[in-house]
C-alpha positions as CSV (number, residue, x, y, z in Angstrom):
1,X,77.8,162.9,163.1
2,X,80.0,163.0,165.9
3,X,81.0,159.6,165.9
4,X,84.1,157.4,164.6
5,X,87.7,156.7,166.1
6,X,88.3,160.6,165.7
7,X,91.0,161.9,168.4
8,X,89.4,164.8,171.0
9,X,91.4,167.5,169.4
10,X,91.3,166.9,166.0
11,X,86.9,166.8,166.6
12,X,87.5,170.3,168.2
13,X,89.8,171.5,165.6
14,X,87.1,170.5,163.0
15,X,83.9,171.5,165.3
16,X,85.8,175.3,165.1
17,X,86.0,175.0,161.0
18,X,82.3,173.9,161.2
19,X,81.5,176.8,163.8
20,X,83.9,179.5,161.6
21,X,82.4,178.7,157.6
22,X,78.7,178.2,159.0
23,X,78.4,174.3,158.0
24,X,75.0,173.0,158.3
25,X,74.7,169.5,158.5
26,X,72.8,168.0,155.4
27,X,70.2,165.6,156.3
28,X,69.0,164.8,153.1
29,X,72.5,163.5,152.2
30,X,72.7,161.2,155.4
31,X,69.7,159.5,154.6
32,X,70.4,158.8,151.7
33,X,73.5,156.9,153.1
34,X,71.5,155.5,155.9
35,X,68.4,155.0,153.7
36,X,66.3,156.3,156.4
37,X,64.9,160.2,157.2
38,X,65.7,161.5,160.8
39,X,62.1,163.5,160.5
40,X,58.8,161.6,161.9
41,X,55.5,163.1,160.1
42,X,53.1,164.3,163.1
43,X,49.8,165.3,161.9
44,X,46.7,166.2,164.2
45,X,43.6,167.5,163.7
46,X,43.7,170.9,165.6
47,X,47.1,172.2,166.9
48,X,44.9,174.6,169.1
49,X,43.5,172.4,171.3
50,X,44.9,172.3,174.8
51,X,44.9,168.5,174.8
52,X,46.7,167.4,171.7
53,X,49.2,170.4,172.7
54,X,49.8,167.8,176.0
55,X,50.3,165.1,173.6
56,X,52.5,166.4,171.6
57,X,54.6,167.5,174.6
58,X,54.9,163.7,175.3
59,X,55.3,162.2,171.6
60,X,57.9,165.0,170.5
61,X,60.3,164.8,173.7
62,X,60.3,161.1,173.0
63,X,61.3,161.5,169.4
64,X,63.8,163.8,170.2
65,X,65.4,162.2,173.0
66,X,66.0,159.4,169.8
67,X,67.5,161.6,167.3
68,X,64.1,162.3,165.4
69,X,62.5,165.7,164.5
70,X,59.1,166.3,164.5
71,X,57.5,167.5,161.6
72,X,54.2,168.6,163.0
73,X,51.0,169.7,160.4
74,X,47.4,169.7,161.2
75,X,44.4,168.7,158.7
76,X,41.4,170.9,160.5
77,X,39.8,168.0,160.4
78,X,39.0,167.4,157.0
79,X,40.0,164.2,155.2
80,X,41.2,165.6,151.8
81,X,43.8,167.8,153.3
82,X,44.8,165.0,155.2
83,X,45.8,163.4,151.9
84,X,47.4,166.4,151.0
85,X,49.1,166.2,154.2
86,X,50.5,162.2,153.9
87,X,51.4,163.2,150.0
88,X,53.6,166.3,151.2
89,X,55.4,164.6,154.4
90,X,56.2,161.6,151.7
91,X,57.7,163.6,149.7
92,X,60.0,164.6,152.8
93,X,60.9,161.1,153.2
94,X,59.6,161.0,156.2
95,X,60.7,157.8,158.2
96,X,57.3,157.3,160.2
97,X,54.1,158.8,161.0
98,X,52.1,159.5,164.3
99,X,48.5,161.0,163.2
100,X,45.4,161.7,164.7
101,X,42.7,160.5,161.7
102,X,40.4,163.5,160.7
103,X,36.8,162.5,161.1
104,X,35.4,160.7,158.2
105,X,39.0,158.6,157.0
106,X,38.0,155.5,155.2
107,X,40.0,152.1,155.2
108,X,41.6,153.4,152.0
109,X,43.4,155.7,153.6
110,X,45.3,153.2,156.1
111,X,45.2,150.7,153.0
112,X,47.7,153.7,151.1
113,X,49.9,153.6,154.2
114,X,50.8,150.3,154.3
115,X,51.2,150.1,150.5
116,X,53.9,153.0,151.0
117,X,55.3,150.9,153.2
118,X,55.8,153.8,156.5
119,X,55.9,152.9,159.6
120,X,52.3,154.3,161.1
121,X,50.7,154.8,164.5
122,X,46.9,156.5,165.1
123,X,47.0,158.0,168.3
124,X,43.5,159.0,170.2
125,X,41.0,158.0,167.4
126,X,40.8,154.4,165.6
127,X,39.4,153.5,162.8
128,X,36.4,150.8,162.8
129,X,37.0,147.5,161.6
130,X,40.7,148.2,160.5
131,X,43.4,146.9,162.4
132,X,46.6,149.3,162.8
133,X,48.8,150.2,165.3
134,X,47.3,152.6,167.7
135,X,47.2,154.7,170.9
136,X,44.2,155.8,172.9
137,X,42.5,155.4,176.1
138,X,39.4,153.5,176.7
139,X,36.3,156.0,175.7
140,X,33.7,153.5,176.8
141,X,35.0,153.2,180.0
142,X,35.8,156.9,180.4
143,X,32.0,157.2,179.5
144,X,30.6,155.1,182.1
145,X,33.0,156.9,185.2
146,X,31.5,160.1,184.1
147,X,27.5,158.5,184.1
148,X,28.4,156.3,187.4
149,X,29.8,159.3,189.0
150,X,26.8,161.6,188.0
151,X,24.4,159.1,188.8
152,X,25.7,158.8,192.5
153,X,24.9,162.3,192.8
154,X,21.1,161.3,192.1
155,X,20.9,162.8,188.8
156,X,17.9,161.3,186.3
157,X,18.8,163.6,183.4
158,X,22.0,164.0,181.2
159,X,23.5,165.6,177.8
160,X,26.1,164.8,175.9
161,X,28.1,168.2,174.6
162,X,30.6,168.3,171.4
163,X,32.3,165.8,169.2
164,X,31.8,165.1,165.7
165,X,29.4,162.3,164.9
166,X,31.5,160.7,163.0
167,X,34.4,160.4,165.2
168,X,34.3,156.9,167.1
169,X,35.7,158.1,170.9
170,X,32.5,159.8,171.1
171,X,30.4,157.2,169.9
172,X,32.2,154.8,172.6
173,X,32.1,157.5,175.3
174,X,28.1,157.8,174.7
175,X,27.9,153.8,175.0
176,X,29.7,154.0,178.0
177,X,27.7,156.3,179.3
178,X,24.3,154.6,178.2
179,X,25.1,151.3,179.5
180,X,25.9,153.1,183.5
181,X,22.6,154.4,182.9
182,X,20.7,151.5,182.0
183,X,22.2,149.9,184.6
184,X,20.1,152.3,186.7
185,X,16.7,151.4,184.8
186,X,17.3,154.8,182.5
187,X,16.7,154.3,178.9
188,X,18.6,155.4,175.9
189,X,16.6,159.1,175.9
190,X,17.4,160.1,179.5
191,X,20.7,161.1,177.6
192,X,20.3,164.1,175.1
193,X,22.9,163.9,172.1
194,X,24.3,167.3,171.2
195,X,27.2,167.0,168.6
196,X,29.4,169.9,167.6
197,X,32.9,171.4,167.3
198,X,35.6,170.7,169.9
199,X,36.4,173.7,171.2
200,X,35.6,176.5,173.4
201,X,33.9,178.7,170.9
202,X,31.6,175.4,170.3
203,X,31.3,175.0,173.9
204,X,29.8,178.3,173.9
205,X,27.3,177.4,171.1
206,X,25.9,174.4,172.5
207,X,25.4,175.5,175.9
208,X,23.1,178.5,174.3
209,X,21.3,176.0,172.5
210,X,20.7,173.9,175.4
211,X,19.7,177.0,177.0
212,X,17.0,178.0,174.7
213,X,15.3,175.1,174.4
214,X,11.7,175.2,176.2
215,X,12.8,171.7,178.2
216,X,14.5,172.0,181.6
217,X,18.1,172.1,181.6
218,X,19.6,168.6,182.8
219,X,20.9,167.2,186.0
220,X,24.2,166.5,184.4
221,X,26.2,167.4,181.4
222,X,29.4,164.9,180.2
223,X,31.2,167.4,177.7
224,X,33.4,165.6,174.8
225,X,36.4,167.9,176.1
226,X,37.5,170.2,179.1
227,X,37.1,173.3,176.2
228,X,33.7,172.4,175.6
229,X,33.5,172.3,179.1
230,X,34.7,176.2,179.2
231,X,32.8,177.5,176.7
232,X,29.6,175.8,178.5
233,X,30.3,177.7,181.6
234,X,30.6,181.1,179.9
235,X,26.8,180.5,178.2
236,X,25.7,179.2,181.7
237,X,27.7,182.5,183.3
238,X,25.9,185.0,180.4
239,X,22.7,183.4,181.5
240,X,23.3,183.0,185.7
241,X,23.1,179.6,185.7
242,X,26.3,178.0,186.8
243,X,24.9,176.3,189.6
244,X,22.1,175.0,187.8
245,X,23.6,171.8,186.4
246,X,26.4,169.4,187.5
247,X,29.2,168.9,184.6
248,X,32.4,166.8,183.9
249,X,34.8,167.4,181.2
250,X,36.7,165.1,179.2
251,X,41.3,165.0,179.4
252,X,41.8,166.6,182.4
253,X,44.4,169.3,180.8
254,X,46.0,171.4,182.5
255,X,43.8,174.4,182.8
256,X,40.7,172.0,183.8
257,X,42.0,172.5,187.9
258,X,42.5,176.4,187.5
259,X,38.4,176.9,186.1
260,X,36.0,178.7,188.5
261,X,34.6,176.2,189.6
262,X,37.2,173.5,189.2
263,X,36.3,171.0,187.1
264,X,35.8,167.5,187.4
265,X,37.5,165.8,184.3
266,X,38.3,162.3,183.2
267,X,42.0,162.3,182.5
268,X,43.5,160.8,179.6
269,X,46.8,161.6,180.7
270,X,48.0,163.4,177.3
271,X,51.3,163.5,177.8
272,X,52.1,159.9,178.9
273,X,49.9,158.9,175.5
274,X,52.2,160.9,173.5
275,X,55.0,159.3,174.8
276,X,53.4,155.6,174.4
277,X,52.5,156.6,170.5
278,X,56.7,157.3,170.5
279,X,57.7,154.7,171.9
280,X,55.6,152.1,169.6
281,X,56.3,153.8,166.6
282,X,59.9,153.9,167.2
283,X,59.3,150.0,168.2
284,X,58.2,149.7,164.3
285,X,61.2,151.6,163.0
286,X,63.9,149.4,165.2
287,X,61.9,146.3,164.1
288,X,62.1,144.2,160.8
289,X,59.0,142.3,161.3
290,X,57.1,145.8,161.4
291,X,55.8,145.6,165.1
292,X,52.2,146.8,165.3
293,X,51.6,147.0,168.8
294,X,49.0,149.0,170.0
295,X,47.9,150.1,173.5
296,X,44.3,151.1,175.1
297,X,45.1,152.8,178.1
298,X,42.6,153.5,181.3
299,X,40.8,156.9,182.2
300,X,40.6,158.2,185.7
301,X,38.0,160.1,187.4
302,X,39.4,163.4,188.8
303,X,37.3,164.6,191.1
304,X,36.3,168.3,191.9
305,X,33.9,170.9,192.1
306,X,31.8,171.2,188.9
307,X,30.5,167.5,189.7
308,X,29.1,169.4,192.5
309,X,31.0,167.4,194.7
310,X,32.4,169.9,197.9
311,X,35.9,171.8,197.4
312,X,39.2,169.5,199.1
313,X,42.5,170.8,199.8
């Protein structure tokens, strides 16, 4: 639309028709001329969370800035709506999809994709053993930054907050983590394993169960995300113990620099993974031979106060 060897005033002529009867362009009807949607399924697992709000910032401007709409759903992590999901955005003819697995997808579900035949990119969370096109930064190594850091700070003692056990960034993070600490003669229990929900609410009730328990709190806490991170320090703040323990958060959002105290976070950089999952996925569509790149992109350290490490400019 908006194309062709159409003079300038005959397209304004027929832009003020358009504008004046209340066209709307039909979609459906191009594609079936093109034989290819304009729409890109998105589907993550929690639309809430402040991080895969950052990446979706970056995937969707980089859709859009190619002509594609976003059609954005979320499974609440829970593998049969998922289906649902994939078997409602097929009906829309959608002409990719960018997804975020919900924890627990088996091969079969990849295996469905490609049958379909849609182009298909996973973006934070793989699936083991299956090869697919995918997006994500490198947990084990984001692990081990947060242990090395800790560890430099002298501490012997360390838990791991939130996650599901079945998702594998958290599984990697925890290896990471586990192999900075061996490193340092500390053995696999020097690292208690606390799973739970992703959020701030399940920040909350982890930190009061690490609070109850009879054992000492740790040196160090890694948190899965920076909102388990927040709802940590509000159990530690109910209880007056913020300055008891030394924590780092997981993405480095955007609210991570404004908490009291500042918190150290490894970024994941959201926004430029959003933007990478576009890019590849829009690779696919342009390509014949079905391109399945994939990318594994490096953490960072960012360094501030909750690491107990002193306040900078």
């Amino acid at each position: 639309m908006g194309t062709g060897r159409v003079s300038q005033k005959t397209r304004d002529r027929v832009n003020q028709s358009i504008r004046t009867l209340g066209y709307v362009y039909n979609r459906g009807a191009a594609s079936l001329r093109t034989q290819r949607s304009g729409t890109i399924g998105v589907i993550v697992t929690n639309i809430a969370s402040p991080f895969f709000g950052e990446l979706l910032v970056g995937l969707e401007s980089e859709l859009s800035k190619a002509g594609f709409l976003s059609l954005i759903v979320a499974t609440a992590d829970d593998p049969q709506r998922q289906d649902e999901l994939v078997k409602a955005l097929r009906e829309h003819q959608v002409a990719g999809l960018a997804l975020v697995p919900a924890s627990g997808t088996g091969s079969g579900f990849l295996h469905s994709l490609k049958d379909w035949g849609v182009p298909h990119i996973l973006m934070t969370r793989y699936l083991d053993g299956i090869t697919a096109p995918y997006v994500g930064a490198d947990d084990v190594l984001g692990g081990r930054l947060a242990a090395e850091h800790l560890l430099a700070h002298g501490c012997k003692s360390f838990a791991y907050l939130g996650g599901p056990v079945k998702v594998l960034s958290r599984r990697d993070r925890i290896a990471g983590a586990r192999g900075a600490l061996a490193e340092y003669g500390l053995g696999p229990d020097a690292l208690l394993d606390m799973p739970g929900e992703t959020s701030g609410p399940g920040g909350l009730a982890l930190g009061e169960q690490l609070l109850a328990r009879p054992e000492p709190l740790p040196d160090a806490i890694i948190c899965h995300s920076d909102s388990v991170a927040f709802g940590l320090y509000r159990a530690l703040r109910m209880h007056g113990r913020t300055n008891d323990v030394r924590v780092i958060g997981y993405d480095d959002v955007s609210g991570a620099a404004l908490w009291e105290p500042p918190l150290t976070s490894i970024a994941t950089h959201g926004e430029d993974l959003g933007r990478t999952a576009a890019r590849l996925l829009l690779d696919q569509l342009n390509d014949a031979e079905g391109n399945m790149a994939s990318t594994i992109a490096l953490p960072e350290l960012i360094v501030r106060e909750s690491c107990g490490c002193p306040a900078t400019p």
